[in-house]
C-alpha positions as CSV (number, residue, x, y, z in Angstrom):
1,X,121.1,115.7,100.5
2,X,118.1,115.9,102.5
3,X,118.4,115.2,106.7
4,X,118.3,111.4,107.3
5,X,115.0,109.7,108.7
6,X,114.7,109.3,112.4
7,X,116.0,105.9,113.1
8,X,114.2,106.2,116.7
9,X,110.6,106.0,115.4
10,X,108.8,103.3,114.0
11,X,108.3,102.8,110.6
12,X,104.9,103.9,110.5
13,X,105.3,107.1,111.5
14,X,107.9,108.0,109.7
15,X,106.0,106.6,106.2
16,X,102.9,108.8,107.5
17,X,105.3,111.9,108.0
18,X,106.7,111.6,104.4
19,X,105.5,114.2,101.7
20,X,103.2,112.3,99.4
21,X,106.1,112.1,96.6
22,X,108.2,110.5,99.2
23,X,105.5,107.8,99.7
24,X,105.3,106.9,96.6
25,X,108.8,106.9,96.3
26,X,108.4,104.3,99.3
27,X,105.9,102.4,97.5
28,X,107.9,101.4,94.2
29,X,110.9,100.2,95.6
30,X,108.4,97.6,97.6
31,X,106.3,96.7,94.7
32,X,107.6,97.3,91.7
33,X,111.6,96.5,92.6
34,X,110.7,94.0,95.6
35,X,112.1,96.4,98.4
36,X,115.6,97.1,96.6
37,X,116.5,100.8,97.1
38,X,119.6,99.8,94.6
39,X,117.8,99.0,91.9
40,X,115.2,101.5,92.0
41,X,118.3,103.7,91.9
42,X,119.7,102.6,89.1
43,X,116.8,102.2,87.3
44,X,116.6,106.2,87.9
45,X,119.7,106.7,87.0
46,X,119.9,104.7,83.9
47,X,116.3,106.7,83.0
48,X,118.1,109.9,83.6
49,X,121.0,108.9,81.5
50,X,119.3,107.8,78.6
51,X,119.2,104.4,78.5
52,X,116.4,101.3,78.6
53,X,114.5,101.6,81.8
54,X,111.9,99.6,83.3
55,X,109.7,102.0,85.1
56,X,109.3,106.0,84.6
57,X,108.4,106.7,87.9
58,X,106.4,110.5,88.4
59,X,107.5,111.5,92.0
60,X,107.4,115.3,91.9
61,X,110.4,115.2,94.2
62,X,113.5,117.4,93.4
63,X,116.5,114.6,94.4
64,X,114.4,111.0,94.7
65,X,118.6,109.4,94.5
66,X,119.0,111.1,97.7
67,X,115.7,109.9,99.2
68,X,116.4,106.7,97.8
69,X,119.8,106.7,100.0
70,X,117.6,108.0,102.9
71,X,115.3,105.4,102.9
72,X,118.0,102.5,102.4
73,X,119.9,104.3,105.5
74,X,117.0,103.9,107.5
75,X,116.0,100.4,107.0
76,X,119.3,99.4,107.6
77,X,119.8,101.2,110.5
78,X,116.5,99.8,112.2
79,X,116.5,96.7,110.3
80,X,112.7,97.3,109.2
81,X,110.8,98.4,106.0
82,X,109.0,100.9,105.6
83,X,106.9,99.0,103.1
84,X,106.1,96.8,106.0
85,X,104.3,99.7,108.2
86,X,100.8,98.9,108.6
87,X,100.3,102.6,107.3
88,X,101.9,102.1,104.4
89,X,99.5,99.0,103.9
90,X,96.6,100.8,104.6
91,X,97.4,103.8,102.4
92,X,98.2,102.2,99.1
93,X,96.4,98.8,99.6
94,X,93.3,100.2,97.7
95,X,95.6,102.8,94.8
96,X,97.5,99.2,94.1
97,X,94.1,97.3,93.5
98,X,92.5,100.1,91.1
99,X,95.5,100.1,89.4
100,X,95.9,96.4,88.5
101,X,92.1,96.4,87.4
C-alpha cells in the first residue's frame, strides 16, 4: 500500500501534491458518491468483480483501493475533506461544469 497522507498539512496541499489520477480519484468520491470513500470502494470492487456498477471510473492509477483507504485515513485523522480544499474547488470547478453541459 502506498505511504499514508501527511495528516500535519492542510488539505490543500496535500490535494495539490497528489498525482493527477489521485485527484481525480479525490474528485469522485465527492461528487459522484457524496464524499464516501466506502462506497466508491465497493463500487470498484464490485466493477472489478464483475458485477452491476455505477460508475467506470478511468484513474490510471495502479491500486486506487489503497488510495481509497489513504484518503479515508486522512480525513478521518484530520477530520477534513479533501473535497473541501479551496484547491480542489478551483481545479475541477470548471472540468465539472464542461462536463454537465
Amino acid at each position: 500500500m502506498p505511504q499514508s497522507l501527511d495528516t500535519a498539512l492542510p488539505p490543500a496541499a496535500v490535494f495539490a501534491s497528489l498525482a493527477p489520477g489521485a485527484q481525480r480519484l479525490v474528485a469522485a468520491v465527492h461528487v459522484l458518491y457524496q464524499g464516501s470513500w466506502d462506497d466508491c470502494a465497493e463500487d470498484i470492487r464490485r466493477r472489478l468483480a464483475g458485477k452491476p456498477y455505477l460508475y467506470r471510473l478511468n484513474l490510471a492509477l495502479e491500486d486506487p483501493l489503497a488510495w481509497l483507504a489513504r484518503g479515508k485515513a486522512y480525513e478521518l485523522a484530520r477530520g477534513e475533506k479533501l473535497g473541501d480544499a479551496q484547491f480542489f474547488k478551483d481545479t475541477f470547478a470548471t472540468e465539472m461544469a464542461e462536463g454537465i453541459r
